[in-house]
Structure formats: C-alpha cells, structure tokens
N, C-alpha and C positions, 0 to 999 in steps of 0.2 A: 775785640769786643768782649764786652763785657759778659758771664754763664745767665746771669739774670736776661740780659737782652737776647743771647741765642734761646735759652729757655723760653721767653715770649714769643720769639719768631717762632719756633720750631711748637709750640699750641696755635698762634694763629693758622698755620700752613695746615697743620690737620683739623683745626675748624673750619678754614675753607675747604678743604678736601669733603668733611664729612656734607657740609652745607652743599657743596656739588652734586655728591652722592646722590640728595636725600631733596633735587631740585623738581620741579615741576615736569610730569609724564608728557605733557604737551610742548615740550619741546620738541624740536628737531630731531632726529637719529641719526647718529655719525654714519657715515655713506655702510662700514661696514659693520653695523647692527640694523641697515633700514633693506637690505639684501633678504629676499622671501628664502626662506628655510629650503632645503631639497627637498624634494617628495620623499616619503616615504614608500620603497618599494612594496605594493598591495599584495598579499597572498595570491596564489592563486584561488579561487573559489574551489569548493571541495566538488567532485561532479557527485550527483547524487543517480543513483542508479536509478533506471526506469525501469519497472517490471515490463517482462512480457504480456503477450495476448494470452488469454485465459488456455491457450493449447500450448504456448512455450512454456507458464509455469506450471503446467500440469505434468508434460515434459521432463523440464528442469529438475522438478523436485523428485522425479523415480519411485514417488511412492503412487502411483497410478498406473502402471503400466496396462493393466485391462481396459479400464478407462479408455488409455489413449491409442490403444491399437481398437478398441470397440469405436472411438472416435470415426480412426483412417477408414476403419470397416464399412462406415456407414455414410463414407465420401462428405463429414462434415468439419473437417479438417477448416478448408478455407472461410465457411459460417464461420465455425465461433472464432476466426481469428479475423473476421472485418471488424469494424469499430461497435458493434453493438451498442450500447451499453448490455450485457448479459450479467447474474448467478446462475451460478453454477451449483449443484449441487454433485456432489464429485464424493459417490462412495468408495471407502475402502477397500483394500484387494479382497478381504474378510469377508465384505459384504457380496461382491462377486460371486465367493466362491459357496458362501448360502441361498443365493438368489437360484443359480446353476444348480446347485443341489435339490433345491424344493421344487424348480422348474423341471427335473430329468435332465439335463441337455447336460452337454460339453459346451467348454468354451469356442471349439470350434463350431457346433451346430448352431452358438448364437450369434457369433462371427459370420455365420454361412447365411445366417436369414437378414440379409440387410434392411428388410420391412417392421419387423421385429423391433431389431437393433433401432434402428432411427427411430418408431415410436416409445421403445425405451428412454432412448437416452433426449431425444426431446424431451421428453416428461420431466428430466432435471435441469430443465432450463430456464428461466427465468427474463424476458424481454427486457430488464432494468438492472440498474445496478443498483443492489440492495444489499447493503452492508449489515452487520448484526443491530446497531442500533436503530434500522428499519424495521428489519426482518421482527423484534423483540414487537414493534409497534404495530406490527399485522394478529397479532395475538386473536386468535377465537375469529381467521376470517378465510376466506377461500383465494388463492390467487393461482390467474392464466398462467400457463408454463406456455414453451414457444409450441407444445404439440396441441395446444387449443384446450388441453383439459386441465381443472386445474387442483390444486393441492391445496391441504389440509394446514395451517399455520397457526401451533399452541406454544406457549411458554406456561411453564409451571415451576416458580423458584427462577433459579438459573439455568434451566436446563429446556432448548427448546427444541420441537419435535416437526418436524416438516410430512405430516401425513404421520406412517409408524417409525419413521428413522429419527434419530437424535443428532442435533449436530455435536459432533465431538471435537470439530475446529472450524474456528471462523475468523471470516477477513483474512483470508489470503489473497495479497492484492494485486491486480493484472491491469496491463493498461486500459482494456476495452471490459473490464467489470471488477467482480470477485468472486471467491472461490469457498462454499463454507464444505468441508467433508461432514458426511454422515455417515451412519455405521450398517447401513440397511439400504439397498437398490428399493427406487422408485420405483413399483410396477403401473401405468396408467389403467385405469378403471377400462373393462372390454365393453370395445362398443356394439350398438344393440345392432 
C-alpha cells in the first residue's frame, strides 16, 4: 500500500474515532458506564451538644457556687430543673457577698432561713424564656418573677438593668430557659 492511502486511512479512522466521541448523549450506555456510581460514604453528623437545665449549667460553669448550694438550700433543685420554660437571673458570687454584707448575715444564716432563701431566689426567676433580645424589648415595664412579685425592666444604651442590678452576661443557654448573670442580688419588695 501505497503512504498516500495509509495516510487517508489512518485520518479517516481518527475522524471516525473523533465523530464517535463527540455522538449523540441519548444514546445507550455501554453496560459499564450505565452501572449507578457507589455511594459515597456520609459523614457522620457532628452531635451538637445540648445544654443542661438551668441547675446543670449553673453547676457546670462553677462560677455560682452560692447560687447553687442557696438553690439545694431552698429544696428548689428539682423546680428549676423541670421543663419550665424559666430566666434566670443568676448573680455573681460578688453580688452574694454584698447582698450578705448589707443584710448582716452569714452565708450560713441565709442558707439556715429556707423562707428567706426561697423568696429571694424566686424573685430571680422568670416563668419564660426570655433571652436578651426579649428581655431588651420589656424596656420601661414591670414583669411577674415566679415569687409573684415583680421587677423593674430598663435599658439605657447597651446596658440593661433588671430592677438596680446590671446584667453583665446574657444568654447562657439551658435546655428548660436561659441564664442572664447580674452583678447585684434581687431583694423582693417586703410584704405589707
């Protein structure tokens, strides 16, 4: 054979080839490109932590200890850990230990009056879950605590005041509510 005639065969062969290539998508699929792909093996999902009830993170975090032994104190332990919804107002150990000093008392003497105790720490509690962008929207209004009396609710700037305490952190968040600390013990207003 003649280079001229392998030369044409060997262009027609790869213009068939190409003309193959480049054939209509609706054709058939050869058995092994019509075989569904393997799955790809899925992540596992990341588990995403659930908080505690508003007594496990109060707990957890160790910065309450008064707090949460004036909790046990006052036998309200399993309250605030049913499903409430509750806020919490959760002052500082700071706060504690100004509240006790203006009061007279030891921590045990307020530990020892469980009547005391329980209308204190009611008075920082809140029947709802009220996160900061609620609580910001109660601005200039009164609201029930779970002790039936209720508190003072102002913002000024960014900085919001629940009666004379400031909240210093907010939205700490628990399964059955949230948690805003402030820097100053709620005393409830004495009754007549």
């Amino acid at each position: 054979m003649s280079r001229k005639l392998l030369s044409l065969l060997a262009a027609l062969l790869a213009l068939s080839l190409v003309a193959a290539a480049c054939g209509n998508d609706d054709d058939a699929e050869s058995p092994a490109t019509s075989q569904p792909a393997p799955a790809e093996e899925a992540e596992p999902a990341e588990e995403v932590a659930v908080p505690g009830t508003v007594v496990e993170v109060a707990v957890e975090s160790g910065a309450f200890p008064t707090l949460v032994a004036a909790v046990q104190a006052a036998g309200l332990v399993e309250t605030l850990s049913g499903p409430g919804p509750f806020t919490v107002f959760a002052p500082t150990e700071e706060a504690f230990a100004a509240a006790l000093a203006s009061l007279g008392m030891t921590a045990e003497d307020l530990l020892g009056d469980v009547e005391l105790l329980t209308a204190v720490l009611t008075y920082h509690v809140l029947p709802t879950a009220a996160p900061a962008e609620v609580v910001v929207g109660l601005d200039g209004q009164s609201v029930a605590t779970v002790a039936g009396a209720e508190v003072q609710i102002t913002v000024d700037g960014g900085t919001v005041m629940v009666n004379e305490a400031t909240v210093v952190t907010a939205d700490i968040e628990a399964s059955n509510g949230v948690i805003h600390v402030i820097d100053t013990v709620l005393l409830p207003p004495a009754s007549e």
